[in-house]
C-alpha positions as CSV (number, residue, x, y, z in Angstrom):
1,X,1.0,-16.3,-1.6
2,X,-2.8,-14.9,-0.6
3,X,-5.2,-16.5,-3.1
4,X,-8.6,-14.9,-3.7
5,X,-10.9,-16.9,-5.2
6,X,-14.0,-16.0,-7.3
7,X,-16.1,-16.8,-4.8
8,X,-14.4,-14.9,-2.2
9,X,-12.7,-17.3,-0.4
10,X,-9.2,-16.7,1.2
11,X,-6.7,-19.4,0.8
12,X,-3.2,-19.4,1.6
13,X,0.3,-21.2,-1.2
14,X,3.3,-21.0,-1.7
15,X,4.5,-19.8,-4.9
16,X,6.2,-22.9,-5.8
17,X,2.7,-23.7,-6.1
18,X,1.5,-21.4,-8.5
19,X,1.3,-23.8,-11.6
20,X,-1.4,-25.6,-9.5
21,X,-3.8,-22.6,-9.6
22,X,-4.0,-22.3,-13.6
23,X,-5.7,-25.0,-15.4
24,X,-5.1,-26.6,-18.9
25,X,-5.4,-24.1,-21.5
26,X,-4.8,-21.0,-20.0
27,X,-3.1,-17.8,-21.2
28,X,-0.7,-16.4,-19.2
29,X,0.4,-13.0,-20.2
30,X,4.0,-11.9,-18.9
31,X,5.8,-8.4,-19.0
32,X,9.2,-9.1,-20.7
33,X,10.3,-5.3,-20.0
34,X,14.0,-4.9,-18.5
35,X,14.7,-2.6,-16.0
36,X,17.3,0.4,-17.2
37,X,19.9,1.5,-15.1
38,X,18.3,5.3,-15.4
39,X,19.5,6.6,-12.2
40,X,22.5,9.2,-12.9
41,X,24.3,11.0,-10.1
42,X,25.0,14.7,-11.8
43,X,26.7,17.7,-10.5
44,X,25.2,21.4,-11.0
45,X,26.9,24.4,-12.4
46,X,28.1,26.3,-9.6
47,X,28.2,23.5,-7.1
48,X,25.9,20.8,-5.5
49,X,25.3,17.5,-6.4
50,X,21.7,16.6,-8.4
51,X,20.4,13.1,-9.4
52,X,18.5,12.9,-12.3
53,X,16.1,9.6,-12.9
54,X,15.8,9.3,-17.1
55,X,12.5,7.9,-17.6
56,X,11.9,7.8,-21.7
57,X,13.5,9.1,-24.4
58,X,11.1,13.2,-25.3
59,X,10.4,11.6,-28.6
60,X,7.1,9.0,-29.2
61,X,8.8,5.6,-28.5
62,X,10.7,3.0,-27.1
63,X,14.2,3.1,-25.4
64,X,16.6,4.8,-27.4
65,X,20.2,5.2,-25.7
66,X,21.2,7.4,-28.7
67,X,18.8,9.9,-27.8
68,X,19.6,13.6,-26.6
69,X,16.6,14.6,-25.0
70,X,14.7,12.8,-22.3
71,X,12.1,13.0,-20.0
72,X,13.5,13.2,-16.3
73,X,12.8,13.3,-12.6
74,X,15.1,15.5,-10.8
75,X,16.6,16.4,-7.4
76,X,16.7,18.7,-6.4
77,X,13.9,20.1,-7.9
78,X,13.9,23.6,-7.0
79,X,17.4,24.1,-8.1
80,X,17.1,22.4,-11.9
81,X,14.5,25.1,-13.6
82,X,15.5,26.2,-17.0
83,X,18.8,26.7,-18.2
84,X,20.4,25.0,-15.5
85,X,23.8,23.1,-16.4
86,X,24.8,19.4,-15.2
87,X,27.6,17.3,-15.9
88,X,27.8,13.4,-15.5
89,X,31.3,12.4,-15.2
90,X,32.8,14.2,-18.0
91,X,29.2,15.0,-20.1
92,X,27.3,17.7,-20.0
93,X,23.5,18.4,-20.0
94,X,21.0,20.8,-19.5
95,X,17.3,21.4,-18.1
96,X,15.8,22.9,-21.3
97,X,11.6,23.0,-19.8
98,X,9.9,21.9,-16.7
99,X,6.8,20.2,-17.6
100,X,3.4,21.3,-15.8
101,X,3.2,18.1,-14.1
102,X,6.9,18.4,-12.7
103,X,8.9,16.0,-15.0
104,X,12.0,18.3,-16.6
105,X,13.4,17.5,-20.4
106,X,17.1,16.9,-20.3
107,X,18.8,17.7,-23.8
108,X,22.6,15.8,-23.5
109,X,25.4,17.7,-25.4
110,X,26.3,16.8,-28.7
111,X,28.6,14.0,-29.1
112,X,27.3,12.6,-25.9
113,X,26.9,8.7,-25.8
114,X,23.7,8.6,-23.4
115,X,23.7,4.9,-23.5
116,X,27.6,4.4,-22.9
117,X,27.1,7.5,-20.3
118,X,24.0,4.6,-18.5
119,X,26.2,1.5,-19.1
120,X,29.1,4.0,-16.9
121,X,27.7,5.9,-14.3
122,X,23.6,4.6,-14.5
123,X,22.1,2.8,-11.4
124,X,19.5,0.8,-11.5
125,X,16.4,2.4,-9.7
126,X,15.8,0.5,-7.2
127,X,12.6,2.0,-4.9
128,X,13.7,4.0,-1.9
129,X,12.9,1.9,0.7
130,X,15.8,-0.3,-0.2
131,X,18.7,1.3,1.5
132,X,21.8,1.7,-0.6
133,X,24.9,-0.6,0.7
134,X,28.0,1.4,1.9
135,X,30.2,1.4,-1.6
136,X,28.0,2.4,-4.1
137,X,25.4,0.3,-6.3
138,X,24.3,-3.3,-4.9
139,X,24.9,-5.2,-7.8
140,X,23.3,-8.3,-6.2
141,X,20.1,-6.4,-5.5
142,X,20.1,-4.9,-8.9
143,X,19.7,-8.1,-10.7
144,X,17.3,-9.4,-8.5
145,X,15.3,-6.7,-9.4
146,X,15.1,-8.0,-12.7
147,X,12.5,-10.7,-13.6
148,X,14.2,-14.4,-14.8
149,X,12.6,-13.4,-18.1
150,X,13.5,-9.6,-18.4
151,X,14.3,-9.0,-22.5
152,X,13.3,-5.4,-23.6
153,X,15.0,-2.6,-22.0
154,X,13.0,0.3,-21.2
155,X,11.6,0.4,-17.6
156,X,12.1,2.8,-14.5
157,X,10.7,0.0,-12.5
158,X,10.4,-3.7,-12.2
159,X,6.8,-5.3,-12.9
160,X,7.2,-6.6,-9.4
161,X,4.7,-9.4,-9.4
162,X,6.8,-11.5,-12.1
163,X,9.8,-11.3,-9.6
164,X,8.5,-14.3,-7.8
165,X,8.9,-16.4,-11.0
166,X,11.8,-19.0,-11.6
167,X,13.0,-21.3,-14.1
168,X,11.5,-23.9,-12.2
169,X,7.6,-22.4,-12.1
170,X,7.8,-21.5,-15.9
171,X,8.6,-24.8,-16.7
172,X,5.4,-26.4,-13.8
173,X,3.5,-24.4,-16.0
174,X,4.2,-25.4,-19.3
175,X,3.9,-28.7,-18.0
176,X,0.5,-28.1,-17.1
177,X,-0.6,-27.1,-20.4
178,X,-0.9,-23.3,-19.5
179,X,0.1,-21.4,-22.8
180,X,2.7,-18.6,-22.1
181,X,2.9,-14.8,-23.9
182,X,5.0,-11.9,-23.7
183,X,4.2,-8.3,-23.9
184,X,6.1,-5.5,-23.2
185,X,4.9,-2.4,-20.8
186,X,7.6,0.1,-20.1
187,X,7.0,0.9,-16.3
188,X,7.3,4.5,-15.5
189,X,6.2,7.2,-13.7
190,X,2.2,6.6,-14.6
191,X,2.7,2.8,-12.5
192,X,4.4,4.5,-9.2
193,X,3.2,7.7,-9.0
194,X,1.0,8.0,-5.9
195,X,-2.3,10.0,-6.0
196,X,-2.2,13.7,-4.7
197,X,-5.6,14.6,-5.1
198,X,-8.1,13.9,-2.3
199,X,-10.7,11.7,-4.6
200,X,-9.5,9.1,-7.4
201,X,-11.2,11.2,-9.8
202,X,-8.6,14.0,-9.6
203,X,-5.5,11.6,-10.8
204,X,-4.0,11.9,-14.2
205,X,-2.2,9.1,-14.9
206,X,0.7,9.3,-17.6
207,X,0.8,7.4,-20.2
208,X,3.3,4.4,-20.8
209,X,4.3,3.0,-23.7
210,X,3.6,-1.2,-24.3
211,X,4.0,-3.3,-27.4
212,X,1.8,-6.1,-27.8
213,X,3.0,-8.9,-30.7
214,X,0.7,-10.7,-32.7
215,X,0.9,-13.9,-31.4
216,X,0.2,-12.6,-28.4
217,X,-2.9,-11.0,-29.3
218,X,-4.2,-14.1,-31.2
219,X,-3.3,-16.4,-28.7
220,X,-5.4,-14.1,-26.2
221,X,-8.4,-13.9,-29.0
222,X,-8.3,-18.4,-29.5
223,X,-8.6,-19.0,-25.1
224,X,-11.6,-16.2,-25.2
225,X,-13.1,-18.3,-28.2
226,X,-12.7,-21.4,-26.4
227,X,-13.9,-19.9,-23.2
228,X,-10.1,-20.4,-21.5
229,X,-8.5,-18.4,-18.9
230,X,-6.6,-14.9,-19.5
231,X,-4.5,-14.5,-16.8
232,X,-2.2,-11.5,-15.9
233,X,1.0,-11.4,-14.3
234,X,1.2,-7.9,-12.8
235,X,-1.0,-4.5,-13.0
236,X,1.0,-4.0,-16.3
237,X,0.0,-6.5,-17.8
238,X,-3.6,-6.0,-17.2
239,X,-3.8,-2.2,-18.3
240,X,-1.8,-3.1,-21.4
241,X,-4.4,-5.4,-22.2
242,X,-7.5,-3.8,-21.0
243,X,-5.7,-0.5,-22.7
244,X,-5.3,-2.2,-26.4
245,X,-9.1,-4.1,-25.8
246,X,-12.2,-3.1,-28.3
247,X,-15.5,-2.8,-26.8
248,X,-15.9,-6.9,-27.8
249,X,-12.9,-7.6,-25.8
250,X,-11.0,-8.2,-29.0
251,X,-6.7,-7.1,-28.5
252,X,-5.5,-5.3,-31.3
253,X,-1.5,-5.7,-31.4
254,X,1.0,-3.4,-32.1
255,X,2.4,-0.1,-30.4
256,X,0.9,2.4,-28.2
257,X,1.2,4.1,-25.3
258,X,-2.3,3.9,-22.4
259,X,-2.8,6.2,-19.7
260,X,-5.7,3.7,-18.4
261,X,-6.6,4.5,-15.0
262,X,-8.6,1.2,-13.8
263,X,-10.7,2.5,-10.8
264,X,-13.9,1.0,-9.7
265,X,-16.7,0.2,-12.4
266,X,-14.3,-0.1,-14.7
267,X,-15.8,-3.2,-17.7
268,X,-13.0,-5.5,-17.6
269,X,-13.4,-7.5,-21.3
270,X,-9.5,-9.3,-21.5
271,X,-8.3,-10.5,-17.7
272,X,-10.2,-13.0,-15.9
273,X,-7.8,-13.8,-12.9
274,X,-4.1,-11.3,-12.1
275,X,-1.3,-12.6,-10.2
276,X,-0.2,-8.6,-8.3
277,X,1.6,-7.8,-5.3
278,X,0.0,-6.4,-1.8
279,X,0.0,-2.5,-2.7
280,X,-0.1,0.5,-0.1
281,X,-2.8,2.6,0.2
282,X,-3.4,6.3,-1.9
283,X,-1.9,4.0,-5.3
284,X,-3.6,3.7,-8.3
285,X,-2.1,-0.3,-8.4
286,X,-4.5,-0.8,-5.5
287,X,-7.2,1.1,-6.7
288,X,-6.6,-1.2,-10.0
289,X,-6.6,-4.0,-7.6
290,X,-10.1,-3.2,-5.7
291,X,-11.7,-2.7,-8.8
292,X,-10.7,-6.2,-10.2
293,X,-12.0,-7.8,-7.2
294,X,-14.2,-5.8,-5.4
295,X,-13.8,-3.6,-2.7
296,X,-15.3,-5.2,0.3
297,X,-13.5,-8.4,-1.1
298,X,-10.1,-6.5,-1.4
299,X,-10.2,-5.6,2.2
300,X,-10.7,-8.6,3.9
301,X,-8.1,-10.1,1.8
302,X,-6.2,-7.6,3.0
303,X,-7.0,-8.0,6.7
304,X,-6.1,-11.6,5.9
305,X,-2.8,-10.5,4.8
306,X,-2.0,-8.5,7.6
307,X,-3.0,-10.8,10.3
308,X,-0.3,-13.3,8.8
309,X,2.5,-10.7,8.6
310,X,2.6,-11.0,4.9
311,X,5.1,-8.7,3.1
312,X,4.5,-5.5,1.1
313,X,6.7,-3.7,-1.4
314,X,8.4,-4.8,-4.2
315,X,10.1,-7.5,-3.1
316,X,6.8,-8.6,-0.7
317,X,4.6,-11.4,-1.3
318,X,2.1,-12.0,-3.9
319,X,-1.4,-12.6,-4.5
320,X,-3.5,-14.4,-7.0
321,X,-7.2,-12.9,-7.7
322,X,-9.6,-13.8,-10.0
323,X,-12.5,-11.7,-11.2
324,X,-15.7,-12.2,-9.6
């Protein structure tokens, strides 16, 4: 684990070590959202196989296996338009609109058990990079891309930085005196969708729900009192907080959705230190990232990084920041 001090300075842990980098008395936020197995293999009216990847029920919130119509990526794309027919094992579904920004909705047939039809055939989504073992679905890898505290069902995605923690770490840091608080951020499509446009200002990100519970919030609201720590584990984390934040820095609780792009200039008032993972370049979680810390800052941690082969993707290494 990289840690990036306030200062600047590069220092280099292991994650069994993280406990020792919070102090007394601070807040640390985690994402309690569970990864859905969303990923259904389909065949098309007519012939051809089709994968569809159900991202959130169409209507306003949470995970809903009872719903008919969802929100879905598709392949292949130029094939699903309007009308077109699927069937999953024995149900049946069509493509009823193509959004402008690609997504399709999905409307299931009547009588059609969505979340019986996920518990079935659904795979978890694991990012493409991982190479699928011959036989299907890896199980194994499945559940370890769940996080030892994964509650709420509802993501696309794991909040990857809260994959390093174990029983064992929760437990150093209880023992430390740090206070521990859940939230819940569904990850989707507005957390891994890479940036197309050629400046930052031309991204839209989409929106994603998060629920924020009361004690949370007021736990939040007693460390910034008291002049304590708020620390985040994971980009969710941070733009559910900086997304639910008043002008004072005060969190309101409760149920939304935040399309918060963080991008440089941006007046953090909740998170003063984020545990994240090392990000590729053209993301908005690394623009997030340089923003929080500083570009010039960001870069030579980076260059750090790289010169010690440290691991990227999902289920790469960590780093702790805190805000200058």
């Amino acid at each position: 684990m990289l840690v990036l001090g306030s200062d600047g300075a590069v220092a280099h842990r292991h994650f069994s070590d993280f406990a020792a980098l919070l102090r007394s008395g601070d807040v640390l936020v985690l994402n309690e959202t569970r990864v859905v197995r969303a990923r259904l293999r389909a065949l098309r009216e007519g012939g051809g196989q089709a994968e569809l990847l159900l991202l959130r029920p169409r209507a306003p919130g949470g995970f809903d296996p009872s719903a008919r119509e969802w929100l879905a990526l598709v392949r292949p794309g130029r094939k699903l338009r309007a009308g077109a027919r699927l069937a999953v094992g024995a149900a049946g579904a069509t493509i009823v609109d193509v959004l402008p920004d690609g997504p399709r909705v999905v409307r299931f047939d009547d009588g059609v058990d969505v979340g019986a039809l996920l518990e079935r055939h659904g795979e978890t989504p694991l990012p493409p990079y991982i190479a699928p073992r011959p036989g299907g679905a890896d199980d194994a890898r499945a559940e370890r891309y769940q996080t030892v505290f994964a509650r709420v069902p509802g993501s696309v995605a794991a909040p990857t930085a809260s994959l390093h923690f174990t029983d064992e770490v929760l437990s150093a840091l209880r023992a430390r005196g740090v206070t521990i608080v859940r939230l819940v951020l569904d990850v989707g499509i507005g957390t891994f969708r890479p940036m197309q446009g050629e400046t930052i200002d031309e991204h839209v990100m989409h929106a994603e729900r998060y629920v924020i519970p009361a004690d949370t919030a007021a736990a939040i609201a007693a460390a910034q009192r008291d002049g304590r720590r708020v620390v985040a584990a994971g980009t969710t984390v941070l733009r559910a907080l900086e997304g639910a934040a008043l002008r004072d820095g005060t969190v309101h609780p409760g149920e939304a959705e935040t399309d918060l792009f963080v991008t440089p200039g941006f007046p953090f008032r909740v998170v003063d230190a984020l545990l994240t993972n090392f990000h590729l370049p053209r993301s908005t979680l690394l623009v997030l990232v340089a923003a929080f810390t500083g570009h010039e800052r960001i870069r030579q941690a980076y260059a750090a990084a790289i010169e010690r082969e440290y691991r990227f993707f999902s289920f790469g290494d960590a780093m702790f920041v805190e805000r200058r």
